[in-house]
N, C-alpha and C positions, 0 to 999 in steps of 0.2 A: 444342564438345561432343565428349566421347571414343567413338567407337563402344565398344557393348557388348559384353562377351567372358563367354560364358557357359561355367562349368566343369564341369567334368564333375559336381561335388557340387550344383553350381545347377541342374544339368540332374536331375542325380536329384528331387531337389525339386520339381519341377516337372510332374513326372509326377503319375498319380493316386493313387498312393500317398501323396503328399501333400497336405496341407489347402491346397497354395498352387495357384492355378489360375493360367492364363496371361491375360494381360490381351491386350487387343483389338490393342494395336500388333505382336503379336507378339516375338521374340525378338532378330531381328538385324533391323537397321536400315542403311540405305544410308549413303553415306559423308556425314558432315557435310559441310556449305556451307562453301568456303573464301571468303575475301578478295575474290578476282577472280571468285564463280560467277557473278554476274552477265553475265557476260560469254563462258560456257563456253553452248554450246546445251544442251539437256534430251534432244535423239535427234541420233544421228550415222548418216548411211547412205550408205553406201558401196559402188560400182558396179566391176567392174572382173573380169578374165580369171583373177586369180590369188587362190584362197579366204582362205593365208594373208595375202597385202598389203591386200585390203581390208579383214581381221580386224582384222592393225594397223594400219591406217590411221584405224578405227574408233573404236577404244579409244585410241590418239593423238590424234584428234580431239575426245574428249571429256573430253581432263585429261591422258592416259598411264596406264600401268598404275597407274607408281608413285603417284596419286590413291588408288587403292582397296586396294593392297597396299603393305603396312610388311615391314619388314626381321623374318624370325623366325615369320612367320605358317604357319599350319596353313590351309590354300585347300581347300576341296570345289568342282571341278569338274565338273556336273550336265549332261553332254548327254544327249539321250536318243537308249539302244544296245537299244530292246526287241524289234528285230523282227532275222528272218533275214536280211537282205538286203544286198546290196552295195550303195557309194554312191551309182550311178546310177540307182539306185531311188528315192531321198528318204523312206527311210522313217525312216533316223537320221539324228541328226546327223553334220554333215560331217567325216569325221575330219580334214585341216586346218586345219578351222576350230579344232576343239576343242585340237589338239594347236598350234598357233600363241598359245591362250590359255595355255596349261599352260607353253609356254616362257615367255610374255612376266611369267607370278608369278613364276616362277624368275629372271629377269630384275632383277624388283622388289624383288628380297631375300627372296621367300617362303623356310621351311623348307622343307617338304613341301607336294603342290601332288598329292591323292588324286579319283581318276576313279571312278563306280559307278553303277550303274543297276539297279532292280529289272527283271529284262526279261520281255517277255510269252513268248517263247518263247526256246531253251535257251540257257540264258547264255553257254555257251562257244562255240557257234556263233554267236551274236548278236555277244560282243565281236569275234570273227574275222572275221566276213562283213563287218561294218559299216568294218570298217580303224581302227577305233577303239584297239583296244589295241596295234596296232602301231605306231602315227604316237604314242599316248602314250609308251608304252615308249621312244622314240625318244628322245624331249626331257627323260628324268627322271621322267615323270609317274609315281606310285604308281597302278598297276590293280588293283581287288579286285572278287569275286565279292558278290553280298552274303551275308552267314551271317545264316538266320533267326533264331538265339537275341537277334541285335541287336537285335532291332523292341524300343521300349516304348511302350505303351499312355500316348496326349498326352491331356488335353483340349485341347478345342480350342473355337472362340468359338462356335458353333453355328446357324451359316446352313445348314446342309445336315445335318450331324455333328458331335455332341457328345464324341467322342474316338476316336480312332482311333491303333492301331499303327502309329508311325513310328520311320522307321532311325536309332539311336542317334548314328551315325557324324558325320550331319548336322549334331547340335546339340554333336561335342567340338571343332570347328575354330574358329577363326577370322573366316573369312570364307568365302563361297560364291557362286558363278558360276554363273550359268544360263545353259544354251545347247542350249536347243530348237532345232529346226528349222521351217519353218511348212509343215502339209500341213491338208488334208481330214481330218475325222472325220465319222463317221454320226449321230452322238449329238448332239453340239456344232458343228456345222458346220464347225469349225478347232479344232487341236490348236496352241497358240504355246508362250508361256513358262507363264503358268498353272496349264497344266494340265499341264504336265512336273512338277511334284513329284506327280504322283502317280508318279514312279517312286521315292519313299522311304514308299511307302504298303506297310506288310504284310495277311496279311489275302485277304479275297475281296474286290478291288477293285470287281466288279460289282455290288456292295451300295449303291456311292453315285451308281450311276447314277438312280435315282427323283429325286434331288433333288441334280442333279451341278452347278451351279453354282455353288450354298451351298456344295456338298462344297469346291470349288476354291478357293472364296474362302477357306473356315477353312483351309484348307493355307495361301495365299499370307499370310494375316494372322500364321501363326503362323513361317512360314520367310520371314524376307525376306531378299533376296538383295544384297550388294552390289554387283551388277554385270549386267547380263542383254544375250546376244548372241544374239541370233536368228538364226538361219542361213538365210539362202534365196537360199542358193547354186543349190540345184535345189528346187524344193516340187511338192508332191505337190496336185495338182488335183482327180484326182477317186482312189474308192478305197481311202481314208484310215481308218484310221492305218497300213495297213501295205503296202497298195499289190502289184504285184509285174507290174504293164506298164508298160513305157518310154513307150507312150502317153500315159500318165498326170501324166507328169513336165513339167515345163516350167520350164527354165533362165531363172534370173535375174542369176547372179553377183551376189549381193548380202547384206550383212552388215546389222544395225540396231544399234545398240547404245543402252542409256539405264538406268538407275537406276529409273523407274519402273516398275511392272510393266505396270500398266495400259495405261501410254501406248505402251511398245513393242509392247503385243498389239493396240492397234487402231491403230498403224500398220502392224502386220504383216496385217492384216483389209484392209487397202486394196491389196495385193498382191492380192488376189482378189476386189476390185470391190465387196467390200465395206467398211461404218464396222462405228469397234465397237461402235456399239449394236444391231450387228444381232447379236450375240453376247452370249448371257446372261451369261457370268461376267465378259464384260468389263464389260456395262452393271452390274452387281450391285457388281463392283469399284467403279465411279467412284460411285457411289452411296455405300457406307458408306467411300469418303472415303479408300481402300488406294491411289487413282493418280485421274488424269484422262485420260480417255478424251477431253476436246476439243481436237481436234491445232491447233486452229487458236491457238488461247492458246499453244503453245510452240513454243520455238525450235527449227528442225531443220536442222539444217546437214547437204548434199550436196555427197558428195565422188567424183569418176569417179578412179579409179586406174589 
């Protein structure tokens, strides 16, 4: 089966302006099963002093790059860059980690291999602080600000929200990477991969707090990712989502990597003593059937580097 490559004319389409609504699998799909997957584990995690070696160690461990990226590909690379803060904060993701992924599409034969974050406070201090657009820059990576005229108005399957303004930019690529980091939130108890597409949400994001679960899930159902690395390199404990004492922080050196969204968000929940049905949008996820949350049915292969 060919992954699905939607164009920019199909993408127009797809919005509200036309009669075509999006169906429940959402848009982009994980990479087909090859030949040997039986044999490839479903989470890869990986331990070790150095953010990049574990990243690749990672994504090595679970196929190679070359698995999820073809030669000529357009890569949206989603960490999240929202808050002001340097990396020893763990508020963003880890810019090694992210910039170790952005080489390794380049690596793969990617064309272009584009970085963006809707961020909560000023974006060009946010990508600076975070070391994010520097460690990109480095490897080829394309960084952009976001431009609001991008957002269009999605439907979406409606567990939370029936459509919401999302970033154009998302749905002209290829393929797309997510790479959350795992901390604390107030609302949701933890922030994983989930709930990182709410940085291609426009809009007053605070609006889907009433019924923030549902919200996540119709983001996840409708952007799915081919690849998702969870960064808990450092994760943020208590404080969350934006943190700003050292106290707060507690070093893990450690990467996840897996295909499902589900599944790497409630094994990123056990980083904090918790499962992930003690989290809504992951229990709500293995419910309508977007991932499995039961870690004990799959394969996880641990790797110390």
């Amino acid at each position: 089966m060919k992954h699905k490559e939607v164009t920019r004319r199909e993408f127009i389409q797809l919005t509200l302006s036309s009669s075509v609504a999006f169906t429940l699998g959402g848009l982009f799909q994980a990479m087909p099963m090859g030949a040997d997957e039986g044999q490839r584990p479903d989470l890869v995690v990986a331990r070790g002093p150095s953010p990049t070696r574990i990243t690749r160690a990672a994504i090595d461990g679970l196929g190679g790059m070359k698995r999820f990226i073809s030669r000529g590909d357009v890569v949206v690379v989603k960490p999240n860059i929202g808050w002001d803060r340097t990396p020893e904060y763990a508020a963003n993701s880890n810019p090694q980690v992210v910039a170790a992924i952005v080489a390794m599409c380049y690596e793969a034969g990617a064309k272009k291999v584009k970085v963006f974050d809707h961020t909560v406070a000023n974006p060009q201090r946010c990508y600076t602080q975070s070391g994010i657009a520097e460690a990109v820059t480095a490897v080829g990576g394309e960084v952009s600000y976001i431009n609001e005229k991008k957002f269009r108005e999605v439907k979406l399957p409606g567990y939370g929200i029936k459509s919401w303004p999302l970033y154009g930019e998302i749905f002209e690529v290829d393929k797309i990477i997510n790479v959350p980091i795992a901390k604390t939130h107030g609302l949701t108890k933890l922030t994983l991969g989930i709930k990182n597409w709410m940085g291609v949400m426009g809009g007053w994001r605070g609006r889907i707090h009433q019924r923030i679960d549902g919200s996540l899930i119709d983001l996840a159902l409708t952007i799915r990712p081919t690849l998702i690395v969870l960064d808990a390199v450092r994760i943020l404990e208590a404080n969350g989502p934006q943190g700003g004492d050292l106290s707060d922080v507690k070093t893990l050196n450690t990467v996840v990597v897996g295909t499902d969204q589900v599944a790497v968000d409630a094994y990123g929940a056990t980083l904090f003593g918790l499962a992930g049905g003690d989290i809504g949008y992951i229990r709500l996820g293995h419910e309508v059937g977007l991932g499995t949350m039961d870690l004990k049915k799959l394969k996880i292969k641990h790797l110390q580097i």
